[in-house]
N, C-alpha and C positions, 0 to 999 in steps of 0.2 A: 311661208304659207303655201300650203297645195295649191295646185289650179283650180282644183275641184271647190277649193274653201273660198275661194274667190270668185269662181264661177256663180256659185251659190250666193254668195254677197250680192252679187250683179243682178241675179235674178231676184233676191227679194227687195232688191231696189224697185227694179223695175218693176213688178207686181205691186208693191207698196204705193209707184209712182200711179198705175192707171186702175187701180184699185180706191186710191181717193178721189180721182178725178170723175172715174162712177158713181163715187157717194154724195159727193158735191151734186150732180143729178139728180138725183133722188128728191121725189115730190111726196114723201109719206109725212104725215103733218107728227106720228110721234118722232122723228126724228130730230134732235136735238143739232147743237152745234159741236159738230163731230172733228176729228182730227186721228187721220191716220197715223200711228205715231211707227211702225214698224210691222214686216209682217218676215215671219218664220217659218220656208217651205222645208219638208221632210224630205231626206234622202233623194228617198223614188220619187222627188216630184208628184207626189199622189194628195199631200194636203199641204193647204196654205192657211195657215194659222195667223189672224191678222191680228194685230194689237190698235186699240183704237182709245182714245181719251173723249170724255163730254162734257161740255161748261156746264156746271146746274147742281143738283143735289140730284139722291138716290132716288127718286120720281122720275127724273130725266132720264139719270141713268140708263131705268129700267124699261124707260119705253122704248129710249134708243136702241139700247140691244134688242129688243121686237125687233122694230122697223129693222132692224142689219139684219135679223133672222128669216124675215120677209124677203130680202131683198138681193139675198144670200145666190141664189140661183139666179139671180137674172146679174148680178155682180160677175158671176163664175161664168158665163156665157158670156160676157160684153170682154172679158179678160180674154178667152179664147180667140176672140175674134183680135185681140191688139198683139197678144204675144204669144209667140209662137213657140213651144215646147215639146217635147216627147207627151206629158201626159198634162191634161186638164185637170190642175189641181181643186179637191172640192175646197170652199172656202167658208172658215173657222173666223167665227169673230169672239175677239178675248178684251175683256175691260182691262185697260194695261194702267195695273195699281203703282208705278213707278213714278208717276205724276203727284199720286194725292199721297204717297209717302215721302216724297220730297217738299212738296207744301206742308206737309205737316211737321218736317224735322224744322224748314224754317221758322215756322211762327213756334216750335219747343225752343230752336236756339235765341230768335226775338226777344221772349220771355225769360228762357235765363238772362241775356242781358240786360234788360229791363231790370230785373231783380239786383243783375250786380251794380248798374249802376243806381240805384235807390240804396244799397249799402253803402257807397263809398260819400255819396252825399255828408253832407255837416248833419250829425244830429240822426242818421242814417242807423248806426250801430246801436242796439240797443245796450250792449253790455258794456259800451263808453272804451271799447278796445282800439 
């Protein structure tokens, strides 16, 4: 791996790390229960693309990313002030669908086994095979 691809690792560590600990902060009542899940800065350091997960349904969701879009500039200011980089990245908040696509493959595999073992049961089969 380059330096550079690890330099880059480092830093969206660390923008990830005090970029949640901002959010935890945050006194906006539609803000949900949030969870920085990764964030992904561009080349030039110019944006930081944050990925974030919400407990709740799409009401939650939607208020949450409000309140992150509020909160967006005073986040990007509180960052400049902890780490220190060539350039103050603006910051991009992204619902990171990785979460609710993985809860959903579990409860489809759940379900298929559920179904496989309601087949293997006595009296399960219906064509008596």
């Amino acid at each position: 791996m380059s330096r550079g691809g690890l330099r880059m690792r480092r830093v969206n560590e660390l923008l990830r790390e005090v970029i949640a600990d901002e959010v935890a902060l945050l006194k906006d009542p539609g803000l949900g229960f949030v969870t920085i899940t990764s964030v992904d800065t561009s080349p030039d350091l110019r944006t930081a693309r944050v990925y974030y997960s919400v407990l709740g349904d799409a009401a939650q969701r939607e208020s949450t990313a409000a309140a992150l879009g509020r909160a967006s500039s005073r986040i990007r200011a509180a960052t400049g002030d902890q780490v220190r980089l060539k350039y103050l990245p603006t910051v991009e908040f992204e619902f990171d669908e990785a979460i609710d696509r993985g809860m959903r493959m579990e409860e489809l595999l759940r379900h298929l086994e559920e179904e496989d073992d309601e087949s293997d049961a006595p009296g399960g089969d219906p064509e008596g095979g």
